[in-house]
Every structure is written in structure tokens, then in C-alpha cells.
PQR file of N, CA, C, O and H, with PARSE charges and radii, in Angstrom:
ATOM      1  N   UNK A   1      56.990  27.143   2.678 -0.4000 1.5000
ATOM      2  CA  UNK A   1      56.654  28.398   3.312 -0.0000 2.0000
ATOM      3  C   UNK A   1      57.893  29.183   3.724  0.5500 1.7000
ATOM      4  O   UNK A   1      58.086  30.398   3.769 -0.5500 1.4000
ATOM      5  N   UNK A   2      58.666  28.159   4.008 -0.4000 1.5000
ATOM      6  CA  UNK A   2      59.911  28.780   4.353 -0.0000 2.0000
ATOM      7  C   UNK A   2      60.633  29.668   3.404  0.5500 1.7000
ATOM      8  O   UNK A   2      61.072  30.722   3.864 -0.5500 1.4000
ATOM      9  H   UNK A   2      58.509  27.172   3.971  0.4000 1.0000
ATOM     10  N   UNK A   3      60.828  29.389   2.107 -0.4000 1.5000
ATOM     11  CA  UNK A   3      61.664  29.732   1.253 -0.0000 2.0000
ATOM     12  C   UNK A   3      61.234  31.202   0.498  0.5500 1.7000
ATOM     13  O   UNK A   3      60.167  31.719   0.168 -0.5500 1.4000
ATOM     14  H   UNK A   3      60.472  28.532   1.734  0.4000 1.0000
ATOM     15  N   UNK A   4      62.655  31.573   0.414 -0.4000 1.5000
ATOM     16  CA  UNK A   4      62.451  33.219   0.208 -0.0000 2.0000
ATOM     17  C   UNK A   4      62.649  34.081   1.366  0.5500 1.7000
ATOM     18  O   UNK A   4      62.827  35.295   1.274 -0.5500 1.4000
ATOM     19  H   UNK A   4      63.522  31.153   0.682  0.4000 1.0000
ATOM     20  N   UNK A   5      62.612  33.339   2.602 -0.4000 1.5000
ATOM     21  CA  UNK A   5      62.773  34.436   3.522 -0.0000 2.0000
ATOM     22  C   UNK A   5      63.910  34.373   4.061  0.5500 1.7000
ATOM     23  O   UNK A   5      64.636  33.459   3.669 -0.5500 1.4000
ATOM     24  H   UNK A   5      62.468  32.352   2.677  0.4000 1.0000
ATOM     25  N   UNK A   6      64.355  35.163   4.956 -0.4000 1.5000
ATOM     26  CA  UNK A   6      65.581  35.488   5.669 -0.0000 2.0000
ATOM     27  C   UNK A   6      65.604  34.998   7.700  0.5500 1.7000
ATOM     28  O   UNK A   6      64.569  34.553   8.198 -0.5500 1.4000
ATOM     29  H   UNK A   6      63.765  35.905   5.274  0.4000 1.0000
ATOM     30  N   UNK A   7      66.776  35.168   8.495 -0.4000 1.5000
ATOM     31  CA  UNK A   7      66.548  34.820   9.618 -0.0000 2.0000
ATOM     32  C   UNK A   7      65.408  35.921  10.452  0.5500 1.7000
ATOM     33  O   UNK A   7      64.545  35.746  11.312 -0.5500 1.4000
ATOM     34  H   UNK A   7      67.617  35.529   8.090  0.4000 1.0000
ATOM     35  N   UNK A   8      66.048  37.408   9.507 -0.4000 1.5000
ATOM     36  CA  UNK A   8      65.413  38.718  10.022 -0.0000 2.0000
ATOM     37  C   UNK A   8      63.773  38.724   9.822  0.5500 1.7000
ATOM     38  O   UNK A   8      63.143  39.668  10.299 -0.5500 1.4000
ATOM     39  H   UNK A   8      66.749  37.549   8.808  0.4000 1.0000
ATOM     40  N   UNK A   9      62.983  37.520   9.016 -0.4000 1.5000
ATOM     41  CA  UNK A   9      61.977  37.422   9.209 -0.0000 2.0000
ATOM     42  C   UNK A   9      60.998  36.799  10.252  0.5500 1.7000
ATOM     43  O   UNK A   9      59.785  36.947  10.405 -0.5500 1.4000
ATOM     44  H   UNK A   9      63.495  36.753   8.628  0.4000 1.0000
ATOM     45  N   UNK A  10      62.175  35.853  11.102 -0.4000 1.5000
ATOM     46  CA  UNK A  10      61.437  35.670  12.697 -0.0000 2.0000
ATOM     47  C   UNK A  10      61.888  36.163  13.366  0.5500 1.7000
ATOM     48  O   UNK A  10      61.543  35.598  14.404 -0.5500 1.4000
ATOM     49  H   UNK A  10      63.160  35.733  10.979  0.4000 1.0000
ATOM     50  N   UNK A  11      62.832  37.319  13.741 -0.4000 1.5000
ATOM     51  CA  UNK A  11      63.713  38.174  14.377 -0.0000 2.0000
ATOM     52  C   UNK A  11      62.240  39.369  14.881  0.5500 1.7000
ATOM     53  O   UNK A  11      61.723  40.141  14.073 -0.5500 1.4000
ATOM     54  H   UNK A  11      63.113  37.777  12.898  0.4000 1.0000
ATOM     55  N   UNK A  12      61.751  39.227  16.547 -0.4000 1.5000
ATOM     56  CA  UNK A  12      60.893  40.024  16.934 -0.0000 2.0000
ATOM     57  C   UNK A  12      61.998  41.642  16.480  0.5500 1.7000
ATOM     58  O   UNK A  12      63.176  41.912  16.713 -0.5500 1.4000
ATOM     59  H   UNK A  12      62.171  38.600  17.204  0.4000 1.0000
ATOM     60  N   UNK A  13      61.236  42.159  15.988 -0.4000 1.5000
ATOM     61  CA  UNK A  13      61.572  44.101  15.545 -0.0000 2.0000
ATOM     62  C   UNK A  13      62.005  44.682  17.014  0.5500 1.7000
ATOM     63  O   UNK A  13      62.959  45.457  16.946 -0.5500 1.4000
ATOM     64  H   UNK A  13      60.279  41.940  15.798  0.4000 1.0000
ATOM     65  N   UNK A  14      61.500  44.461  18.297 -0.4000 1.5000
ATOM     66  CA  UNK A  14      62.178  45.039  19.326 -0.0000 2.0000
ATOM     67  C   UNK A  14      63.488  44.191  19.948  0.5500 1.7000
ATOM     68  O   UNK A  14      64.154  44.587  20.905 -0.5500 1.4000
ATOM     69  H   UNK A  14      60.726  43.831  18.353  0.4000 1.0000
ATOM     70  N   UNK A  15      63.692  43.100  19.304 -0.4000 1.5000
ATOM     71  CA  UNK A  15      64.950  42.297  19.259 -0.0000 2.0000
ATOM     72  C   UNK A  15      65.727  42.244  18.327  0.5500 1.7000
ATOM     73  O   UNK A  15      66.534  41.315  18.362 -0.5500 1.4000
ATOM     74  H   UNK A  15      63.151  42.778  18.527  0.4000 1.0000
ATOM     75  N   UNK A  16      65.793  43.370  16.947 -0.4000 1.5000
ATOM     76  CA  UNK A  16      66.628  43.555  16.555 -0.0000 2.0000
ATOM     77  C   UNK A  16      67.685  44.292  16.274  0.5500 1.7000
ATOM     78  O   UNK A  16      68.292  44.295  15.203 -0.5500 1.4000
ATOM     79  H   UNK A  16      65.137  44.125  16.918  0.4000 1.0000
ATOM     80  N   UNK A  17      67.927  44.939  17.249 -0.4000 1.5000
ATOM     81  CA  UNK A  17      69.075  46.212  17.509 -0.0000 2.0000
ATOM     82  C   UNK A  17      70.256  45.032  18.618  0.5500 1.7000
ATOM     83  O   UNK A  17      71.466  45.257  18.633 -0.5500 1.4000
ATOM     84  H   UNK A  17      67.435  44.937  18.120  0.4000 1.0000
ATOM     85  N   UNK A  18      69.654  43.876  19.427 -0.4000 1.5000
ATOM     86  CA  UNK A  18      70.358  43.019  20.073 -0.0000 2.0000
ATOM     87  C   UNK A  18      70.880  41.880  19.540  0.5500 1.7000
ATOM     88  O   UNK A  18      71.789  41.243  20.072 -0.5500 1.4000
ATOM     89  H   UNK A  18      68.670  43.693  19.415  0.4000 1.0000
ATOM     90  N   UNK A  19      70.073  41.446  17.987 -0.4000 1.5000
ATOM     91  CA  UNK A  19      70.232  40.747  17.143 -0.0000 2.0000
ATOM     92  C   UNK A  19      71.696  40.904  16.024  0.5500 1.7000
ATOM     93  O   UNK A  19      72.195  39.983  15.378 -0.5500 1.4000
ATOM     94  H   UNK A  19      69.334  41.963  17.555  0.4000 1.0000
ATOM     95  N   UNK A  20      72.116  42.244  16.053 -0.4000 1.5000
ATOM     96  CA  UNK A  20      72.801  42.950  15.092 -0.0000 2.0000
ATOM     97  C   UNK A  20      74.114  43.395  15.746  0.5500 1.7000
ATOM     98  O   UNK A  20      75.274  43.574  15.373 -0.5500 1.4000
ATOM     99  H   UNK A  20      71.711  42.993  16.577  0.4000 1.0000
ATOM    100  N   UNK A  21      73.351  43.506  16.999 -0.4000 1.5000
ATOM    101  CA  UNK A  21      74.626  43.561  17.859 -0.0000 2.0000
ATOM    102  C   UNK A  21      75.443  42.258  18.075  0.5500 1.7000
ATOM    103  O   UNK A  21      76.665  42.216  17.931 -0.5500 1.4000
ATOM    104  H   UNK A  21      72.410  43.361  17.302  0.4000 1.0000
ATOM    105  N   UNK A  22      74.813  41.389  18.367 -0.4000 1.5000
ATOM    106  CA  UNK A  22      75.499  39.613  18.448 -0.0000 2.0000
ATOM    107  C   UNK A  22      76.513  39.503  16.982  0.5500 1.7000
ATOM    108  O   UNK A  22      77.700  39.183  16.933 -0.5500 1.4000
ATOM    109  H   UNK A  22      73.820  41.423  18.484  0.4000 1.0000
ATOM    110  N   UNK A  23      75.393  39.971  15.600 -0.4000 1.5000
ATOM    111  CA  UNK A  23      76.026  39.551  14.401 -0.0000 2.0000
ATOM    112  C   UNK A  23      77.724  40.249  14.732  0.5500 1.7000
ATOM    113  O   UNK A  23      78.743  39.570  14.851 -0.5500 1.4000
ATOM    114  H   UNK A  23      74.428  40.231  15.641  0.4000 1.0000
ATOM    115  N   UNK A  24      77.646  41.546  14.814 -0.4000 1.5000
ATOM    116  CA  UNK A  24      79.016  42.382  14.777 -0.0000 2.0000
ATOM    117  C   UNK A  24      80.087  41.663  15.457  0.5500 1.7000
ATOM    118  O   UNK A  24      81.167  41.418  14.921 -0.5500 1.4000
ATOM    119  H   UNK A  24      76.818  42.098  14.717  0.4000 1.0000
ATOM    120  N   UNK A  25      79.759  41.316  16.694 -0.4000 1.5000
ATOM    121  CA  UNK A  25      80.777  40.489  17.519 -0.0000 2.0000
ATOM    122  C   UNK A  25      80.784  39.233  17.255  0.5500 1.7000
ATOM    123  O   UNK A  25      81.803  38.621  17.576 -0.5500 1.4000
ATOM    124  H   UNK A  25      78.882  41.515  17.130  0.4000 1.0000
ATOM    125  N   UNK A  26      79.746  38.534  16.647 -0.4000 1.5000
ATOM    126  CA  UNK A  26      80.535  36.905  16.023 -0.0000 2.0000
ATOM    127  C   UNK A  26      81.506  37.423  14.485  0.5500 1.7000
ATOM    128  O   UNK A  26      82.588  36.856  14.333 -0.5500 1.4000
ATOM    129  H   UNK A  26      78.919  39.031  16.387  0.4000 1.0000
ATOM    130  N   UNK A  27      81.144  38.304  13.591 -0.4000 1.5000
ATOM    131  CA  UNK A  27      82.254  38.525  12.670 -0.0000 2.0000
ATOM    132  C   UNK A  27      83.501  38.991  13.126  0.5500 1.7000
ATOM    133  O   UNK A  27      84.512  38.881  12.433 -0.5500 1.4000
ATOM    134  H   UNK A  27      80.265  38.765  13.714  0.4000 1.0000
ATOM    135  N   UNK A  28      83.500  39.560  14.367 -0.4000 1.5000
ATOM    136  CA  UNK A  28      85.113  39.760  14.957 -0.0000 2.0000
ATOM    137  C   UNK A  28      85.833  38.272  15.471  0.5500 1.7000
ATOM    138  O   UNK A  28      87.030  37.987  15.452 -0.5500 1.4000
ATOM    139  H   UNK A  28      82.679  39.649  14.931  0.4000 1.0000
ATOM    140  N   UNK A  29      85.082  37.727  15.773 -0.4000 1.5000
ATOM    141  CA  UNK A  29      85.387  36.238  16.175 -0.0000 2.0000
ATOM    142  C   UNK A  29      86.382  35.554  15.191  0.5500 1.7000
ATOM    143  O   UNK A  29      86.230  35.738  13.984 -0.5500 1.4000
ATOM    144  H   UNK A  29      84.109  37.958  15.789  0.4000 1.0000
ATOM    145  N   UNK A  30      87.381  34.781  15.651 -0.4000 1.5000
ATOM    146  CA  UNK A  30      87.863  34.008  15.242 -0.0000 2.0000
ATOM    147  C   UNK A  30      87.539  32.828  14.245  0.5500 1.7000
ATOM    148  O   UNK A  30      87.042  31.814  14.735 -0.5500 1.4000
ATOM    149  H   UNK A  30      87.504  34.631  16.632  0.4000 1.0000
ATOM    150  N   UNK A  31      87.820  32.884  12.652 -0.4000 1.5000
ATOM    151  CA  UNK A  31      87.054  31.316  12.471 -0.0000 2.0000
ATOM    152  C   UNK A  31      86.963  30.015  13.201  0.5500 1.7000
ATOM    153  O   UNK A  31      87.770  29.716  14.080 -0.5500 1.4000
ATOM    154  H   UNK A  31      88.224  33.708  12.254  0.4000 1.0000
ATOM    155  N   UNK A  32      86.353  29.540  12.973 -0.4000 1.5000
ATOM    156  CA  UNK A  32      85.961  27.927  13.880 -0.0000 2.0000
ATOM    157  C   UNK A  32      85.957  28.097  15.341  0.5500 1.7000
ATOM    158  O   UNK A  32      86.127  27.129  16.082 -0.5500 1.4000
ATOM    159  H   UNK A  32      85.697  29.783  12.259  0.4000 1.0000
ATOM    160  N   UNK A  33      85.725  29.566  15.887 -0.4000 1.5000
ATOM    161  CA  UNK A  33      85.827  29.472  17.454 -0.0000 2.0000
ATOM    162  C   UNK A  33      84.212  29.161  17.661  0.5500 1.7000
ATOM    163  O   UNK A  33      83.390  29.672  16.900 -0.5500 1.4000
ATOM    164  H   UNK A  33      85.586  30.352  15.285  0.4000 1.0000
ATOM    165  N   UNK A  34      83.770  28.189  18.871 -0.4000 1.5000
ATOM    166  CA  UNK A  34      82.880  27.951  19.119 -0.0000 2.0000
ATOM    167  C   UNK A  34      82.437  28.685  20.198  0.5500 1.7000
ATOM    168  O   UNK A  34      83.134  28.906  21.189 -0.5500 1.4000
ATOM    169  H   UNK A  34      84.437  27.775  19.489  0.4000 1.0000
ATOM    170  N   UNK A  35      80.962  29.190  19.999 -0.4000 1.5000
ATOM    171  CA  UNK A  35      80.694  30.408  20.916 -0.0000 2.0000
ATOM    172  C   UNK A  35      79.780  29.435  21.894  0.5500 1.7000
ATOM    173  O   UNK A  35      79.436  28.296  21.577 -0.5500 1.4000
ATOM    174  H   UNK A  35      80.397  29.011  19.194  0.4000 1.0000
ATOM    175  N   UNK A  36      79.393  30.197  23.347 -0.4000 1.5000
ATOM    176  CA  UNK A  36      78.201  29.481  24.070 -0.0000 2.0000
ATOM    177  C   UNK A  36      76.901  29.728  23.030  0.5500 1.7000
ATOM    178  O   UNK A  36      76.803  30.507  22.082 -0.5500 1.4000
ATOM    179  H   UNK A  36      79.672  31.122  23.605  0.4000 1.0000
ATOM    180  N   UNK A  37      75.996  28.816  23.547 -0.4000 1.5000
ATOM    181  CA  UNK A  37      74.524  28.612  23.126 -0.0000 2.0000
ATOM    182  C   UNK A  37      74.201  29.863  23.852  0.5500 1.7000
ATOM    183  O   UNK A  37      74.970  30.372  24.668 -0.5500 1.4000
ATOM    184  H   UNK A  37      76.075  28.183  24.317  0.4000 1.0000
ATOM    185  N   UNK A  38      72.713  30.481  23.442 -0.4000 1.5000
ATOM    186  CA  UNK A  38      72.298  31.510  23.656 -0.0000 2.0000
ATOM    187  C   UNK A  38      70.718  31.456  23.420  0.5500 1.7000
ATOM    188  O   UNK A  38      70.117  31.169  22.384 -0.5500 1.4000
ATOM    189  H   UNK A  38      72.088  30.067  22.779  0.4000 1.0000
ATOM    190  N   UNK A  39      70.184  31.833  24.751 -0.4000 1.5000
ATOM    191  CA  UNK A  39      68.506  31.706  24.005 -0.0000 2.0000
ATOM    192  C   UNK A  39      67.669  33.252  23.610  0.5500 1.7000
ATOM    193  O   UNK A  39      67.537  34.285  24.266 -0.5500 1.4000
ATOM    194  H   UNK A  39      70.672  32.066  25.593  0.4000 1.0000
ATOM    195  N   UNK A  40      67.326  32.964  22.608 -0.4000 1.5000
ATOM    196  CA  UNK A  40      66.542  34.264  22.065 -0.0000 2.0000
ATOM    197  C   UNK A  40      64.874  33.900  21.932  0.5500 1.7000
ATOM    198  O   UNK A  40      64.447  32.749  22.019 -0.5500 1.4000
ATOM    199  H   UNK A  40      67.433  32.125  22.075  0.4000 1.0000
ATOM    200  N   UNK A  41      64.284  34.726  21.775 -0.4000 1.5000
ATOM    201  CA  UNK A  41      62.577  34.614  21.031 -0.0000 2.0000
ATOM    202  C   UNK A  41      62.850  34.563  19.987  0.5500 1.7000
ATOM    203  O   UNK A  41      63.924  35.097  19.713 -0.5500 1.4000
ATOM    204  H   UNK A  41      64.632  35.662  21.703  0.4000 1.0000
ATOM    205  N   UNK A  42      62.176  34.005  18.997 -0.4000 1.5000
ATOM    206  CA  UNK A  42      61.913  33.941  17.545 -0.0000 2.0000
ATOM    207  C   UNK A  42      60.688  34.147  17.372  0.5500 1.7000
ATOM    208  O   UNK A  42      59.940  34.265  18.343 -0.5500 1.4000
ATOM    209  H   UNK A  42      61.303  33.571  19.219  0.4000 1.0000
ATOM    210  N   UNK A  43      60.236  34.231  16.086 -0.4000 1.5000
ATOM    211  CA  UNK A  43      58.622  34.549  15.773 -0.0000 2.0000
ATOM    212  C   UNK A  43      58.623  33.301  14.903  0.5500 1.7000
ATOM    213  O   UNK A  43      59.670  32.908  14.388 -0.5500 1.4000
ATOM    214  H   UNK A  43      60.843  34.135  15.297  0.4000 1.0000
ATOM    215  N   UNK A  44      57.250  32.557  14.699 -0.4000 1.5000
ATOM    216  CA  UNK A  44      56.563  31.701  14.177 -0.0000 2.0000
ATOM    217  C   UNK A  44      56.216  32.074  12.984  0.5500 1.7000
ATOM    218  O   UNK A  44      56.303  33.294  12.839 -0.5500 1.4000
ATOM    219  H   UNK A  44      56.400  32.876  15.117  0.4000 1.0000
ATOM    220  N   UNK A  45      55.582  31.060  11.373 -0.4000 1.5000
ATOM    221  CA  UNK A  45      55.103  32.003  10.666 -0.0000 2.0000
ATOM    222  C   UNK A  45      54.247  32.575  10.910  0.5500 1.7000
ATOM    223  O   UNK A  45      54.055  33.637  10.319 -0.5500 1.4000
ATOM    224  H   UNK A  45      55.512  30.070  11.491  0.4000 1.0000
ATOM    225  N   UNK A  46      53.255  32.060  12.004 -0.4000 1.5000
ATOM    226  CA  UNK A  46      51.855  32.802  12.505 -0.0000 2.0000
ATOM    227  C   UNK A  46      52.178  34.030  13.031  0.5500 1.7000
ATOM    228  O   UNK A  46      51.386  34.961  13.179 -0.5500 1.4000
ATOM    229  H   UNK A  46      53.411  31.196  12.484  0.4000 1.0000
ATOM    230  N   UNK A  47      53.602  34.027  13.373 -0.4000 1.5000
ATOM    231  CA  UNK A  47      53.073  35.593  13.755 -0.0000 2.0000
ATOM    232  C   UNK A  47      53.493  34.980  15.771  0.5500 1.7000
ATOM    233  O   UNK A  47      53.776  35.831  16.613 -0.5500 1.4000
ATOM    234  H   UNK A  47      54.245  33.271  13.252  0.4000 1.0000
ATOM    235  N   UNK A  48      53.439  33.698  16.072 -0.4000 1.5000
ATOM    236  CA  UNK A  48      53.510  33.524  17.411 -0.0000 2.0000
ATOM    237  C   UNK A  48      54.843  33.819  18.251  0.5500 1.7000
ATOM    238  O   UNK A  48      55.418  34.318  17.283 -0.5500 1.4000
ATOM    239  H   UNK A  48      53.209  33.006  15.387  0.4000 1.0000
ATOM    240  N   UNK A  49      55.685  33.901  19.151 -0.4000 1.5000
ATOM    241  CA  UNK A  49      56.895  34.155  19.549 -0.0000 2.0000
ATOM    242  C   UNK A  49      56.934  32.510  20.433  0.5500 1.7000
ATOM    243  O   UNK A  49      56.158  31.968  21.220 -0.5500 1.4000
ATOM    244  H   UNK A  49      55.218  33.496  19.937  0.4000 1.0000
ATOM    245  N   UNK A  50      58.338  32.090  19.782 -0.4000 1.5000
ATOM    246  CA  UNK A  50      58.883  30.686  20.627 -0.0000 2.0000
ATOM    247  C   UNK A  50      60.512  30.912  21.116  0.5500 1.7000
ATOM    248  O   UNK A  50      61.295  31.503  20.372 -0.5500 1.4000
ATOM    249  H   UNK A  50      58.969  32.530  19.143  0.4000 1.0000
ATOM    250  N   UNK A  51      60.870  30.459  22.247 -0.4000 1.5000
ATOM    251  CA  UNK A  51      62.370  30.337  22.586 -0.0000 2.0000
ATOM    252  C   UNK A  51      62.709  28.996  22.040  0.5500 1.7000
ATOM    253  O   UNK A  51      62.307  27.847  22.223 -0.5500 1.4000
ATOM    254  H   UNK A  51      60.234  29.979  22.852  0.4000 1.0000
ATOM    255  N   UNK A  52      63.941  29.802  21.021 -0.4000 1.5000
ATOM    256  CA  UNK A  52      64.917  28.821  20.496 -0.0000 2.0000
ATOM    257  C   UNK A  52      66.439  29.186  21.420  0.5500 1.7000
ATOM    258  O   UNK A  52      66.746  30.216  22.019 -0.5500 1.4000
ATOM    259  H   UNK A  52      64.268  30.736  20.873  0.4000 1.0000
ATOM    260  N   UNK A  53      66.836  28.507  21.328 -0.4000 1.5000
ATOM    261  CA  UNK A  53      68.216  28.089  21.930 -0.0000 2.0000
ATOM    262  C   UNK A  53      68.979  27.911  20.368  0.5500 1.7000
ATOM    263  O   UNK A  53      68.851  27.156  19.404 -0.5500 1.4000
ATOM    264  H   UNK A  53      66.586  27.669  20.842  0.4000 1.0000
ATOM    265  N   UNK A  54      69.816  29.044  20.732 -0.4000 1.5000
ATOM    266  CA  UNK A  54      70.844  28.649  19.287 -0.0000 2.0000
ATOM    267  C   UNK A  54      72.192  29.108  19.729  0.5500 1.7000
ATOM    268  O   UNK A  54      72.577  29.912  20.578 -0.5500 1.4000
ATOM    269  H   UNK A  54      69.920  29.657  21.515  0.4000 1.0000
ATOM    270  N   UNK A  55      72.836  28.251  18.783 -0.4000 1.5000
ATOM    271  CA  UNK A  55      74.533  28.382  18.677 -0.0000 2.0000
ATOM    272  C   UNK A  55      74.975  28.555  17.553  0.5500 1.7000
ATOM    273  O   UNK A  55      74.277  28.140  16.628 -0.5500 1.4000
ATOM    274  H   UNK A  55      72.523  27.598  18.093  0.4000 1.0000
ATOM    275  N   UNK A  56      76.309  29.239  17.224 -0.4000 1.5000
ATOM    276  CA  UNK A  56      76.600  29.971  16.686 -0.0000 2.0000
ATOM    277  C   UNK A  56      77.631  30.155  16.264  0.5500 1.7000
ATOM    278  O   UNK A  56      78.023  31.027  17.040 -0.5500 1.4000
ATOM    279  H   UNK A  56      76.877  29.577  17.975  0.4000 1.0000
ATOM    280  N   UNK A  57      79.001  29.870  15.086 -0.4000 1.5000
ATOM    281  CA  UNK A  57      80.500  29.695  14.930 -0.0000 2.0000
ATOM    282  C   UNK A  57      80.713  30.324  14.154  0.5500 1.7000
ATOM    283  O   UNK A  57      79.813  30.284  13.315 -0.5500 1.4000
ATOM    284  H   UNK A  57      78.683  29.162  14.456  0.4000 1.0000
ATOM    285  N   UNK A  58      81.946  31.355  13.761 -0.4000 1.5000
ATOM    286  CA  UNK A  58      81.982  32.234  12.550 -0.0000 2.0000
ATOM    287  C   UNK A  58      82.817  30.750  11.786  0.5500 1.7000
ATOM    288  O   UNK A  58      83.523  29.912  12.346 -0.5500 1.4000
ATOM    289  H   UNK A  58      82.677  31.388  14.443  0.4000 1.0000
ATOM    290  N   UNK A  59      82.296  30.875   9.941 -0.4000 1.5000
ATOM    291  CA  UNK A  59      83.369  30.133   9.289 -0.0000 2.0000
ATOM    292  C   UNK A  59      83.311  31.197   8.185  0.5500 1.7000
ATOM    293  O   UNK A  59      82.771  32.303   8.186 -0.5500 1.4000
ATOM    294  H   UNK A  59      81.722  31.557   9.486  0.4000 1.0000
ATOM    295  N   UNK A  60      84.116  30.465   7.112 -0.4000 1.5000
ATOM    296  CA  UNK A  60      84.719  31.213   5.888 -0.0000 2.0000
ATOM    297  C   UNK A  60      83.649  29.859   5.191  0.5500 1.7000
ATOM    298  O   UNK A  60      83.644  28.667   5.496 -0.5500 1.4000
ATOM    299  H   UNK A  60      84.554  29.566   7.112  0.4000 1.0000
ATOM    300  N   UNK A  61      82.722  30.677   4.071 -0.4000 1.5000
ATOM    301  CA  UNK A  61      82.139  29.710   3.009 -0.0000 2.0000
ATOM    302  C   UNK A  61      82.901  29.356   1.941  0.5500 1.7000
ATOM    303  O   UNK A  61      82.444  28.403   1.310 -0.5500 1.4000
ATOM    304  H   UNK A  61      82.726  31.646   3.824  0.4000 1.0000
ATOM    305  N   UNK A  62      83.936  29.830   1.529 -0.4000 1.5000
ATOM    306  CA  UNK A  62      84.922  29.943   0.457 -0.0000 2.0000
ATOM    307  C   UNK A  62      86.396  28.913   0.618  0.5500 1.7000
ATOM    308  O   UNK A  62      87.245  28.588  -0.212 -0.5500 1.4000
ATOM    309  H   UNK A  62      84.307  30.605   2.042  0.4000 1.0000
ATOM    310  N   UNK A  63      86.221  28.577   2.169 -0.4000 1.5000
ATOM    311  CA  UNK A  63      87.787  28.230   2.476 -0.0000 2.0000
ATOM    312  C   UNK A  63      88.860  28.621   2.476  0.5500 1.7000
ATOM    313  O   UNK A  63      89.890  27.956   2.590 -0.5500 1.4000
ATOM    314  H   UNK A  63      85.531  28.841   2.843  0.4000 1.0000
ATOM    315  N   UNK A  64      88.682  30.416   2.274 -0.4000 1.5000
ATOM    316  CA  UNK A  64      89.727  31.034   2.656 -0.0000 2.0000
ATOM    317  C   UNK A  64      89.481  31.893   3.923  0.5500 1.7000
ATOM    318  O   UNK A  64      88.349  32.334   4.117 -0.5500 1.4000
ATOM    319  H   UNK A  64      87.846  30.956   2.181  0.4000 1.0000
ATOM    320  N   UNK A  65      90.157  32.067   4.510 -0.4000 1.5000
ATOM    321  CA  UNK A  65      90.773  33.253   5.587 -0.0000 2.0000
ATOM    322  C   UNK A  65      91.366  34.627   5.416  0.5500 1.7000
ATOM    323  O   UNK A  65      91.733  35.268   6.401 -0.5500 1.4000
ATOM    324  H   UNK A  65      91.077  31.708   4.352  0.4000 1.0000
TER
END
């Protein structure tokens, strides 16, 4: 069920202007800097809203810098 979709598909729509904002400032981030945990709502596939607790590190997928 999962597959095919994106994070922006449990991302509540009135939480994503705060969602986009987080992204911008972890890509200014330092690689391998470890950020605090952070709790957000997520949406369910039903459609339900749950608090996840997530964390978060910028890396390089390539192994370069």
C-alpha cells in the first residue's frame, strides 16, 4: 500500500507550508549534523491523523560533499 507514494502523502495540507519550511533549513544544515527529534501529525492511509516523533540528519547519497 505503501509503495508509489511520497512523505507529502501523510503530510496533513494545513501542515505543509511548516513541513517545507523544516525541509529548507535541514538542507542548509551541515552533513552528518544531528538535529533534535521533533513531533509532527502525520496522516494514516485511512485518512486518520497520528503523532510521530521524527528525527532528522542532512547526508550526501552519493558520498560526495
Amino acid at each position: 500500500e505503501l509503495l508509489g507514494k511520497t512523505i507529502f502523502d501523510f503530510v496533513n495540507p494545513i501542515q505543509m507550508p511548516l513541513i517545507q519550511e523544516g525541509m529548507q533549513f535541514i538542507a542548509m544544515t551541515p552533513l552528518n549534523t544531528a538535529l533534535p527529534s521533533i513531533e509532527e501529525k502525520f496522516l494514516r492511509l485511512d485518512g486518520t491523523e497520528v503523532e510521530v516523533e521524527i528525527k532528522v540528519m542532512p547526508m550526501s547519497l552519493f558520498g560526495c560533499e
